[in-house]
C-alpha positions as CSV (number, residue, x, y, z in Angstrom):
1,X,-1.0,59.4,18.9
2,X,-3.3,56.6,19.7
3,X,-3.5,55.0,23.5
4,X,-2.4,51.5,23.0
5,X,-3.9,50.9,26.2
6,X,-7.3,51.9,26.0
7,X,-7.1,50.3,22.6
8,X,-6.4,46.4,24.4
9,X,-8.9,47.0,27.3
10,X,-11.7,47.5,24.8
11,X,-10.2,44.1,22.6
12,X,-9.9,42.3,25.8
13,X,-13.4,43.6,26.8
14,X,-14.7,42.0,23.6
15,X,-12.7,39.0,23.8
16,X,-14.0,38.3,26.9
17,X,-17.4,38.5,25.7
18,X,-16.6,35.9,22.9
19,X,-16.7,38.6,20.2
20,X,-13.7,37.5,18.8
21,X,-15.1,38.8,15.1
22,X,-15.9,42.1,16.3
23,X,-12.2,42.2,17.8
24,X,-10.9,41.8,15.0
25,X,-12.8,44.5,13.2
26,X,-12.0,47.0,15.9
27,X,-8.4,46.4,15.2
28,X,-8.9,46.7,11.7
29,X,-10.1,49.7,12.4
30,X,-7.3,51.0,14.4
31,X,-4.7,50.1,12.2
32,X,-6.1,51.8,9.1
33,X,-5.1,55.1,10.8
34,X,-1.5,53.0,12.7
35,X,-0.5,51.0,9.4
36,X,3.2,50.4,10.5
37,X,2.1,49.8,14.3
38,X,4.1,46.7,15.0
39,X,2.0,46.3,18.3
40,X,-0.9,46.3,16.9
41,X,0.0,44.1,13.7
42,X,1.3,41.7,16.9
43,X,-2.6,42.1,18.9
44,X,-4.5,41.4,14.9
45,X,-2.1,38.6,14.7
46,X,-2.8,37.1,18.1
47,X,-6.2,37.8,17.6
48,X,-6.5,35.6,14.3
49,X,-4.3,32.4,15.8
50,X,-6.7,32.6,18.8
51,X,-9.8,32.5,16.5
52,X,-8.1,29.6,14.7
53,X,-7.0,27.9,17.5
54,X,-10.6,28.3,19.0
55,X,-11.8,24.3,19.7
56,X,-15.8,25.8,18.6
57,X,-14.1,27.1,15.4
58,X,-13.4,25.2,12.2
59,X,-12.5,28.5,10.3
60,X,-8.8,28.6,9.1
61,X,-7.5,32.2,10.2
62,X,-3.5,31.2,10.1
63,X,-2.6,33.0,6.7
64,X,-4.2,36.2,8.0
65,X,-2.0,35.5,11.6
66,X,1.4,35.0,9.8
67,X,0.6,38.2,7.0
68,X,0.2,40.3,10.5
69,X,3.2,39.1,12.4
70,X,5.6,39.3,9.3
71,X,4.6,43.4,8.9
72,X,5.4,43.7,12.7
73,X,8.6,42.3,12.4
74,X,9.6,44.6,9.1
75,X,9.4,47.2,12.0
76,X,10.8,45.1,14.6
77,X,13.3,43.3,12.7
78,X,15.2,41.8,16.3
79,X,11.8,41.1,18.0
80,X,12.5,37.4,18.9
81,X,8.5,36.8,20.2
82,X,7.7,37.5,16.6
83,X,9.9,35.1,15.4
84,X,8.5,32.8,18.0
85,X,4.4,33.5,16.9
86,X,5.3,33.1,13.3
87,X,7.2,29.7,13.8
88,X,4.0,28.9,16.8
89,X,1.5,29.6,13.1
90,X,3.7,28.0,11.0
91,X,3.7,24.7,13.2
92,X,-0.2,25.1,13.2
93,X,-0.4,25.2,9.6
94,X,1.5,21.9,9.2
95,X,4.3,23.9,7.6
96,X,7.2,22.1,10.6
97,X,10.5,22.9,8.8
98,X,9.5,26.4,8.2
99,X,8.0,26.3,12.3
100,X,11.5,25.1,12.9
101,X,13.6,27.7,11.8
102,X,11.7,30.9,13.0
103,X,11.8,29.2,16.5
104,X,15.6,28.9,15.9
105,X,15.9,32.7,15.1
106,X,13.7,33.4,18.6
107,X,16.3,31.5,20.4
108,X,19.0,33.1,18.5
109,X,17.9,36.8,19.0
110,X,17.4,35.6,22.6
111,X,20.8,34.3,23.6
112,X,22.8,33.8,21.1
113,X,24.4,30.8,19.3
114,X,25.3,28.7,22.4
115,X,21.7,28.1,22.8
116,X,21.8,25.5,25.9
117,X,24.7,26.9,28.2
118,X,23.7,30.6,27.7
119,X,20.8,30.0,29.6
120,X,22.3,29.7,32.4
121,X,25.4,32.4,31.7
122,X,25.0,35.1,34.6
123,X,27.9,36.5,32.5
124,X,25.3,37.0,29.7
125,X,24.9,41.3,30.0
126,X,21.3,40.3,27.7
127,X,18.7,39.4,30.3
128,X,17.2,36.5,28.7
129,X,13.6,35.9,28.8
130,X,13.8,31.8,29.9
131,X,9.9,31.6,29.1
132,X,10.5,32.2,25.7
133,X,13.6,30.2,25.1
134,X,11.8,27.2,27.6
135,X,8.4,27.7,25.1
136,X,10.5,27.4,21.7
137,X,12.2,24.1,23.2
138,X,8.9,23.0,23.8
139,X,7.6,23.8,20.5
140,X,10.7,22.4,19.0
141,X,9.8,19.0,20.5
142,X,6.5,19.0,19.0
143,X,7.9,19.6,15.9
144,X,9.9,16.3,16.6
145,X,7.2,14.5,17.5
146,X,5.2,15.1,14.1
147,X,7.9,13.9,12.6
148,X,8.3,11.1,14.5
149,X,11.5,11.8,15.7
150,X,11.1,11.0,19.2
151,X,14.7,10.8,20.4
152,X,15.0,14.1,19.2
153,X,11.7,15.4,20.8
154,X,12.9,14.1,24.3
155,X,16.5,16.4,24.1
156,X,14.3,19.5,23.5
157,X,11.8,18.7,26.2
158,X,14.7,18.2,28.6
159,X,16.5,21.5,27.1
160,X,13.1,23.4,27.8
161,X,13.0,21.7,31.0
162,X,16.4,23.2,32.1
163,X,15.3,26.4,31.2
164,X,12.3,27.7,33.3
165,X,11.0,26.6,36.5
166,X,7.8,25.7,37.7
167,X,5.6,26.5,34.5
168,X,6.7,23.0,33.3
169,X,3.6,20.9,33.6
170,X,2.5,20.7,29.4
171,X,6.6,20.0,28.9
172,X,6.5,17.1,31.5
173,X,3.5,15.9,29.6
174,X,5.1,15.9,26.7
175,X,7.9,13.7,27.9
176,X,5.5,11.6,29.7
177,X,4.1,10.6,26.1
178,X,7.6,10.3,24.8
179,X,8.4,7.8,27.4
180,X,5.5,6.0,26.8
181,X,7.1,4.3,23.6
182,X,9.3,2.1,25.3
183,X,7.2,0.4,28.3
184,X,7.2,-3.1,26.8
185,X,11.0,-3.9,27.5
186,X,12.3,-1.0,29.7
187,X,10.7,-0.7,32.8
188,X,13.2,2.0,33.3
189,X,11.9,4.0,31.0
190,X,8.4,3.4,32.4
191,X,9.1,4.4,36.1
192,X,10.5,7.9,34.2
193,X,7.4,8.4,32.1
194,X,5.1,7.6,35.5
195,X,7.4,10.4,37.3
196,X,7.0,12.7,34.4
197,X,3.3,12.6,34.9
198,X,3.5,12.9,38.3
199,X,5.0,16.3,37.9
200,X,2.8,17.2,35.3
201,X,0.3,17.1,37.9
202,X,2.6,18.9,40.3
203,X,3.3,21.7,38.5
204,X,-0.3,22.5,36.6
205,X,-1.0,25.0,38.6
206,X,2.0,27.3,37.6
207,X,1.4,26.5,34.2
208,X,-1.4,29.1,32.6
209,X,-1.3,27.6,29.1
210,X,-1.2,23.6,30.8
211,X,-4.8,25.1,32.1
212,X,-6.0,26.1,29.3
213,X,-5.5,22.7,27.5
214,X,-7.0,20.8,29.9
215,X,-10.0,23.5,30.2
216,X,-10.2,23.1,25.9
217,X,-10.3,19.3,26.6
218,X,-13.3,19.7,29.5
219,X,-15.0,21.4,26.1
220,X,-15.9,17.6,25.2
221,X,-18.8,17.9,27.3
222,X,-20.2,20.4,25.2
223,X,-20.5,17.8,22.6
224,X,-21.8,15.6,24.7
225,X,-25.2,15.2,22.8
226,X,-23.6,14.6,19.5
227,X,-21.7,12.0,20.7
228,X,-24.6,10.3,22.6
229,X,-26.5,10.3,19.3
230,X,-23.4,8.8,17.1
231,X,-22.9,6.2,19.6
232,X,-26.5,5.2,19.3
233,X,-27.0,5.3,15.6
234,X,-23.9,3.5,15.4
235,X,-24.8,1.0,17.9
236,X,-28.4,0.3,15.8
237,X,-26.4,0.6,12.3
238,X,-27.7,3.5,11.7
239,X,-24.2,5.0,10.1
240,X,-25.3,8.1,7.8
241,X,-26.8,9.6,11.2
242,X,-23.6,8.5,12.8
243,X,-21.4,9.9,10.5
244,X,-23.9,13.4,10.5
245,X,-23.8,13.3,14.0
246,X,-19.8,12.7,14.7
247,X,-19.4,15.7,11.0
248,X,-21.2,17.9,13.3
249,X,-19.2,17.2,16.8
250,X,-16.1,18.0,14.6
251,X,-17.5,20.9,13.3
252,X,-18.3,22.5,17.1
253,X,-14.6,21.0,18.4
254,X,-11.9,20.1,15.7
255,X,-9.3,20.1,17.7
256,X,-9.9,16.3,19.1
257,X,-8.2,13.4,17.9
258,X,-10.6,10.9,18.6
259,X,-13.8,12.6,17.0
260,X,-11.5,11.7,13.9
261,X,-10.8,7.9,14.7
262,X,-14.9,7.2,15.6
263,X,-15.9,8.7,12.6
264,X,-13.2,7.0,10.6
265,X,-14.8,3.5,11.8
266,X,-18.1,4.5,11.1
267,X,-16.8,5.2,7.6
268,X,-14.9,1.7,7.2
269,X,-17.9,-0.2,8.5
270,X,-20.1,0.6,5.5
271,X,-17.1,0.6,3.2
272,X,-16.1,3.7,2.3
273,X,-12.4,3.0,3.2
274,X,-11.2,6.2,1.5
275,X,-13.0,8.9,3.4
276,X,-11.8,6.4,6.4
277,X,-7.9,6.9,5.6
278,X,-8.7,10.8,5.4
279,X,-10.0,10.8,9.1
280,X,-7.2,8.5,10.6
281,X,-4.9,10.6,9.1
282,X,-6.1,13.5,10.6
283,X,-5.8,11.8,14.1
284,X,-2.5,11.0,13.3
285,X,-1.2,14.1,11.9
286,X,-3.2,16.1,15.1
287,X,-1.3,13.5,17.5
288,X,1.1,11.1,16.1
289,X,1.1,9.5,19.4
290,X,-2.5,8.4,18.9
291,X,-2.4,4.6,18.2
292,X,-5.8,3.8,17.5
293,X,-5.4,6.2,14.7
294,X,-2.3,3.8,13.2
295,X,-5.0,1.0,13.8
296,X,-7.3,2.5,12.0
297,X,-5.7,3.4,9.4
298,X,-3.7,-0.4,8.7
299,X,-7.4,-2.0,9.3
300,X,-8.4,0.4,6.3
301,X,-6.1,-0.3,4.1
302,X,-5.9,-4.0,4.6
303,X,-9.3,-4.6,4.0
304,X,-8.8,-2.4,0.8
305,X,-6.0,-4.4,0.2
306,X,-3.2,-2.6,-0.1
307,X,-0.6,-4.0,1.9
308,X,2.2,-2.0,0.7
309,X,0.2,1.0,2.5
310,X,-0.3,-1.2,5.4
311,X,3.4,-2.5,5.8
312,X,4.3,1.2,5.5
313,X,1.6,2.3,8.8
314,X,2.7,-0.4,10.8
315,X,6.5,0.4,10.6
316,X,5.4,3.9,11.7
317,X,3.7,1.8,14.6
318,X,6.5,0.0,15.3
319,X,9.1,3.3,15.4
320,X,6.4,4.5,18.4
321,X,6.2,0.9,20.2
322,X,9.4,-0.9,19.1
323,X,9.3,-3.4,21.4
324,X,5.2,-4.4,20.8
325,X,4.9,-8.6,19.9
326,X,1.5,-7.9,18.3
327,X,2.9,-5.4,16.1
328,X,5.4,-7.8,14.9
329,X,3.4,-10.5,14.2
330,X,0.9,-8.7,12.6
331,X,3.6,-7.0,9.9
332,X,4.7,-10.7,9.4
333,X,1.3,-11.7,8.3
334,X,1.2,-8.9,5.7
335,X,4.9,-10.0,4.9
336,X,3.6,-13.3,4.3
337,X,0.8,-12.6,2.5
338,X,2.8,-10.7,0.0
339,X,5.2,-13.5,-0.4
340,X,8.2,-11.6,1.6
341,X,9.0,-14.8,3.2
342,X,11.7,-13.8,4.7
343,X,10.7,-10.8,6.4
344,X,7.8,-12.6,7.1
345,X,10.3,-14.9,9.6
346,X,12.1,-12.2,10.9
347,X,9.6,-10.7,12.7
348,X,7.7,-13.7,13.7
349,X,10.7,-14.9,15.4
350,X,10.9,-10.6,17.1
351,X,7.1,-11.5,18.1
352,X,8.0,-14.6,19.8
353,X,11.6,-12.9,22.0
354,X,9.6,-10.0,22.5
355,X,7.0,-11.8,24.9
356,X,6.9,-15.5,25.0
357,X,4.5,-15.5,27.7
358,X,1.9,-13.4,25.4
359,X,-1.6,-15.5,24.8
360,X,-0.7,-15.1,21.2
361,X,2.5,-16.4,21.2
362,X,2.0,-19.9,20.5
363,X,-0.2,-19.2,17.3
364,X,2.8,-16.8,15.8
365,X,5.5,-19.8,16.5
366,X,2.8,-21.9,14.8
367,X,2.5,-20.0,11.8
368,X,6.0,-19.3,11.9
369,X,6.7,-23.5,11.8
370,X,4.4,-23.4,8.9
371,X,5.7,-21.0,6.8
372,X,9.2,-22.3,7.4
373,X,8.2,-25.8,6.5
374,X,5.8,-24.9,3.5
375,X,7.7,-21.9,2.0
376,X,11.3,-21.4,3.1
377,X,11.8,-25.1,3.3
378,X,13.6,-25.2,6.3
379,X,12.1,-28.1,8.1
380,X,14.7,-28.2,10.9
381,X,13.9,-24.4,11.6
382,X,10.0,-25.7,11.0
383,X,10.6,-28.1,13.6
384,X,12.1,-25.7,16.2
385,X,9.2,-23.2,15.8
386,X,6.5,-26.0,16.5
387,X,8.2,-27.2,19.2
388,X,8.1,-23.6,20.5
389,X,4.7,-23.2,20.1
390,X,4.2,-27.1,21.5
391,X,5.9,-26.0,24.8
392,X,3.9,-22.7,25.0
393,X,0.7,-24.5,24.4
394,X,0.7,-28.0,25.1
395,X,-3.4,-28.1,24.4
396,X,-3.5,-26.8,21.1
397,X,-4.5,-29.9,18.5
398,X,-3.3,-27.2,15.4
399,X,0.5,-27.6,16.8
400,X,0.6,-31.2,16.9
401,X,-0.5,-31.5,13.3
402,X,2.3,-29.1,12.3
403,X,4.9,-30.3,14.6
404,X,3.9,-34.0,13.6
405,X,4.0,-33.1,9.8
406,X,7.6,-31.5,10.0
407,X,8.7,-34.4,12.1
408,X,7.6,-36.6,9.4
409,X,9.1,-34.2,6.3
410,X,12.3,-34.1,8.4
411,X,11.9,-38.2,8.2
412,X,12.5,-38.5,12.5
413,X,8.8,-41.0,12.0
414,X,9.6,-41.7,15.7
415,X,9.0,-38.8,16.9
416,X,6.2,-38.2,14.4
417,X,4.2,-41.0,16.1
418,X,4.9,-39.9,19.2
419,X,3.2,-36.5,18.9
420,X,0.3,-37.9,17.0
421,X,-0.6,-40.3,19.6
422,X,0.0,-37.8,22.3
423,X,-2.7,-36.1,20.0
424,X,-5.1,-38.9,19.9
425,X,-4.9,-39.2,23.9
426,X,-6.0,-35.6,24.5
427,X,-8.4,-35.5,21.6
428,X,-9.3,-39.3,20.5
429,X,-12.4,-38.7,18.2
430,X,-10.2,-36.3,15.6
431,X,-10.6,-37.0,12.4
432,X,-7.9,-35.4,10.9
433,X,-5.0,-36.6,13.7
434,X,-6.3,-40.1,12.9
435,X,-5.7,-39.0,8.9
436,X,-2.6,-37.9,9.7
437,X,-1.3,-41.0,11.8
438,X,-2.3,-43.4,9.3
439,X,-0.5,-41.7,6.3
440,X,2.5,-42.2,8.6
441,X,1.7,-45.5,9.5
442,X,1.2,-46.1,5.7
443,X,4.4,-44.8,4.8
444,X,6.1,-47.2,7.3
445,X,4.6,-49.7,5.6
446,X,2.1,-50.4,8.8
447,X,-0.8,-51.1,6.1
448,X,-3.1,-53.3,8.8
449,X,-2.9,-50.1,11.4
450,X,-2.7,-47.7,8.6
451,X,-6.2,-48.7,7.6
452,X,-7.4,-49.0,11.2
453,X,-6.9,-44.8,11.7
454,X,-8.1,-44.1,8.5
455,X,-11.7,-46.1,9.4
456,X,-11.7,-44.6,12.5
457,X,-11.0,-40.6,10.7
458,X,-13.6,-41.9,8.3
459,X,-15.7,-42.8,11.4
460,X,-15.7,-40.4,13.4
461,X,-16.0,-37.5,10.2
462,X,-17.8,-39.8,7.7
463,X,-17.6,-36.2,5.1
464,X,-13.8,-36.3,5.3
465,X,-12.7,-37.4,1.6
466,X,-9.4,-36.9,2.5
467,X,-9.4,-40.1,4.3
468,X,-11.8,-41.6,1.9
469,X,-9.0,-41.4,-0.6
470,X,-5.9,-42.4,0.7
471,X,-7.8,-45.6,2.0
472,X,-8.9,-46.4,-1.3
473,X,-5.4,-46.0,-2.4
474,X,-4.1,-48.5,-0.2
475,X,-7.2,-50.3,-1.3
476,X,-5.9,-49.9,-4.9
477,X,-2.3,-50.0,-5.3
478,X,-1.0,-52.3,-1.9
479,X,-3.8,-55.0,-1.5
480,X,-5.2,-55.2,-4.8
481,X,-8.6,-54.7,-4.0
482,X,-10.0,-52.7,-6.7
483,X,-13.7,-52.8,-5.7
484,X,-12.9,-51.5,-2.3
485,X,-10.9,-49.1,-3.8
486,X,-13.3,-47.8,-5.9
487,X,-15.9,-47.1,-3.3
488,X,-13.6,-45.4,-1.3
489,X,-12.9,-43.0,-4.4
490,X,-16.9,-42.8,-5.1
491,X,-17.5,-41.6,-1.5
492,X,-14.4,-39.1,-1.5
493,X,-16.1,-37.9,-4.8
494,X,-19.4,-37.8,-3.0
495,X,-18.3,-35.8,-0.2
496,X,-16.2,-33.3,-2.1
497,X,-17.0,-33.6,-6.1
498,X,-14.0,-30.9,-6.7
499,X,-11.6,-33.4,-5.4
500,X,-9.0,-33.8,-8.5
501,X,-6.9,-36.5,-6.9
502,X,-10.1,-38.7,-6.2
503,X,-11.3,-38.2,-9.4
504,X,-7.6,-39.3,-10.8
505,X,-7.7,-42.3,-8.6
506,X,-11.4,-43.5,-9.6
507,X,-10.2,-42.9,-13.4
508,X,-7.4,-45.5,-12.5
509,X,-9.6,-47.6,-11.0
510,X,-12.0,-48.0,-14.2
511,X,-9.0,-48.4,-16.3
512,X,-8.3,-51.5,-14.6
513,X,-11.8,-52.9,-14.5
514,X,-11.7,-52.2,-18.5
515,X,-14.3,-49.4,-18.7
516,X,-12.0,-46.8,-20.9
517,X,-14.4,-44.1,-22.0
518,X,-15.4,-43.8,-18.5
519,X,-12.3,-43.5,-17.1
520,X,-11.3,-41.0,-20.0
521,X,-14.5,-39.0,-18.6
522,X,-12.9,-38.7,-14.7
523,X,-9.0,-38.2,-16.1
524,X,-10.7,-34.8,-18.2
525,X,-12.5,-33.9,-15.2
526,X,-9.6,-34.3,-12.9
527,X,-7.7,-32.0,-15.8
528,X,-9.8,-29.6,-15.8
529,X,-10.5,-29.3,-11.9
530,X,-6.9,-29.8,-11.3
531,X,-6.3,-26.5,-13.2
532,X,-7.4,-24.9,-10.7
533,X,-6.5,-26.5,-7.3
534,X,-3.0,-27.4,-8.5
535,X,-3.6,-30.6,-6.8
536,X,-0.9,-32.4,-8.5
537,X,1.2,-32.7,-11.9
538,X,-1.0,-32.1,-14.9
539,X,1.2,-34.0,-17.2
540,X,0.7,-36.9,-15.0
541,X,-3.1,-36.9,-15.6
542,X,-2.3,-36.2,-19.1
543,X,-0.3,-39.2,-19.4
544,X,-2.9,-41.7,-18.0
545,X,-5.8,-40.0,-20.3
546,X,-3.0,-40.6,-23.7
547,X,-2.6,-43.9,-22.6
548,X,-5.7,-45.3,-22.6
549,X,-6.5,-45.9,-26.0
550,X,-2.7,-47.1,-27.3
């Protein structure tokens, strides 16, 4: 009969040494002679998932944890804390539906089916071990919270809370994180998340296994070196020693999330976007509360450009911090830049109710104006948006062009010229307001003021051949004046030789003057460039060139 007790002194006495291995051997040993010893399949068991869990340790001991457990329990078929240490492996392995239902066979071999009120059932004849049932909870949750199921996570952390006193400080944590998600609209739910904290703190010293996390995360100092020298080499672009140096800092402590993100960045900096992914996903899946992790990841994939991959990370994001502007603005611009206009809108306008005060707020109405105006076609909902971003920012230059323009497409050319001179008074040197108020001007048939802004754009931004142009065009087509007109074109063309519409206008202008075969010459050219930039109807062009020798 072997003395189970002399048997754990001498594995805690080596344990406590930090001979783990040898441990393990010495059990090994034992149980050659004890096969069916349940306890000491339980102690092996323990003994790999510690060596696994072991922050120094990259090893993966799970399998050989689970195999260990699962013979103790064909002897102790009712043994819930088996059940509970296979489900606790199972959640470390990644495996969280399998986790799931061995911790809901602990709680049922604990008390029962009515899981909740038997806790509390002095009726019960089964004394119940509240640790256990409080830990499963727990566990339960952070099952959830991988899954992002954080309304879920919250009902077990309050369940585990209800059932064990004073060892509560890593569940309080817990629902400190969960709270987290909503700050930006409940301030409810932040004063909870603040108090939850607070009793974290409270109740760490009752808590044996809250102590040991935070003495695995005082470990970072042991990597202290490494993460000097990544810092460094990343700082002086040296990334392959980065990358060695953050490899090897993961290697001595894997359990830390951001080790992952900092390498991950290293990684995207030189390119190398699919190793990145790899390492923000690791992050994520070790905390899927981690948000730089989600940032990481959409920065990676939009600079590989796959948006779909993108869209998908940032509705994760948004599930975690619903109620984020930034987040919602930036899913629009991936919306819009896949030509989903109309989701696009959607959460332009959720960026903009979110937090109208936000310094970003007047550049998402902005672009929102724009895409309505330019893509949905909306130009009273264009008009709103600019106004929006008008009244946020009355400074920005950007808005009145857009608000100006939509006023103008929406035909209201009063109050178009009243935001383009407000323009002109806070900036009266731009070029391209001055642009912009004499095509108005032009189109109210204000010719004599038309061509006054249109100097002055010219003047004060002699390189702008948009303004160039549409001078020469009134030049051309309202006063006659085809020499004017044709240096207006030739300095457009100057300034900007892949200019189809100038080169379209000068061809019109040699028409005039006679000179065919050079006209014929800037009508091909305007073809051909016009095949690109899509400047204007092709068939127009076409037209002119066919016409020239009838």
């Amino acid at each position: 009969m072997i003395n189970l007790k002399k048997i754990n002194k001498k594995i805690n006495q080596l344990k406590n040494r930090g001979e783990i291995q040898k441990a393990i051997e010495y059990c090994q040993s034992i149980l050659i002679d004890e096969p069916s010893n349940p306890e000491l399949n339980i102690r092996l068991g323990d003994l790999y998932m510690d060596w696994h869990l072991d922050v120094y340790q990259a090893k993966q001991y799970i399998d050989e944890a689970i195999t260990q457990y699962q013979k103790a329990l064909e002897n102790t078929i009712d043994n819930e804390e088996i059940y509970y240490k296979i489900g606790f492996a199972f959640y470390h392995k990644g495996e969280l539906d399998r986790a799931q239902n061995y911790f809901e066979m602990a709680l049922k071999h604990t008390i029962g089916d009515d899981l909740e009120s038997n806790i509390t059932n002095k009726k019960n004849k089964k004394k119940v071990n509240k640790a256990l049932v409080a830990q499963c909870h727990y566990m339960m949750a952070n099952c959830y919270k991988k899954k992002e199921r954080y309304s879920d996570a919250l009902e077990e952390a309050d369940i585990a809370l209800k059932s064990i006193k004073f060892k509560t400080s890593r569940i309080h944590y817990l629902k400190h994180r969960l709270l987290r998600i909503a700050f930006f609209s409940n301030q409810n739910s932040k004063s909870k998340s603040m108090f939850e904290l607070f009793m974290s703190y409270l109740t760490l010293p009752f808590d044996k296994e809250a102590k040991k996390d935070v003495a695995k995360k005082l470990k970072i100092f042991s990597i202290a070196k490494e993460l000097y020298l990544a810092a460094h080499a990343t700082r002086t672009r040296q990334y392959i020693d980065a990358i060695n140096y953050y490899s090897l800092a993961i290697d001595k402590m894997p359990g830390f999330t951001t080790l992952y993100c900092l390498l991950g960045d290293v990684y995207r900096i030189i390119g190398k976007h699919e190793e990145a992914i790899i390492e923000y996903k690791m992050a994520r899946w070790i905390d899927s509360l981690y948000l730089p992790a989600y940032v990481g990841l959409v920065q990676a994939y939009e600079e590989m450009g796959e948006y779909e991959a993108a869209i998908e990370t940032y509705q994760k994001f948004i599930t975690i911090h619903p109620n984020n502007p930034i987040l919602h603005s930036q899913i629009a611009n991936l919306y819009f830049m896949k030509g989903e206009h109309n989701k696009a809108v959607s959460h332009y306008q959720s960026a903009i109710l979110l937090n109208p005060a936000h310094e970003k707020a007047p550049e998402v109405a902005q672009t929102l104006g724009f895409l309505l105006q330019h893509f949905i076609e909306n130009t009273e909902a264009a008009v709103l948006a600019f106004l929006t971003a008008y009244v946020l920012d009355t400074g920005n230059l950007e808005i009145y062009v857009g608000l100006g323009a939509a006023f103008y497409e929406k035909e209201d050319y009063v109050n178009a010229l009243k935001v383009y001179r407000r323009a002109i008074e806070l900036e009266p040197k731009n070029a391209k307001i001055h642009c912009n108020l004499g095509f108005l001007l032009w189109g109210l048939g204000n010719l004599t003021e038309a061509i006054s802004e249109y100097e002055l754009s010219i003047k004060y931004a002699p390189d702008y051949a948009i303004a160039h142009n549409n001078l020469g065009v009134i030049y051309l087509d309202d006063l006659a004046q085809i020499q004017k007109a044709a240096e207006c074109f030739k300095s457009a063309l100057e300034y900007d030789p892949n200019y189809a519409l100038a080169h379209y206008n000068y061809a019109r202008c040699l028409a005039i003057k006679g000179e065919k075969v050079e006209a014929a010459k800037y009508y091909r050219t305007a073809l051909d460039i016009n095949a690109i930039t899509k400047e204007m109807d092709s068939n127009e062009i076409q037209d002119r060139l066919n016409s020239l020798f009838e």
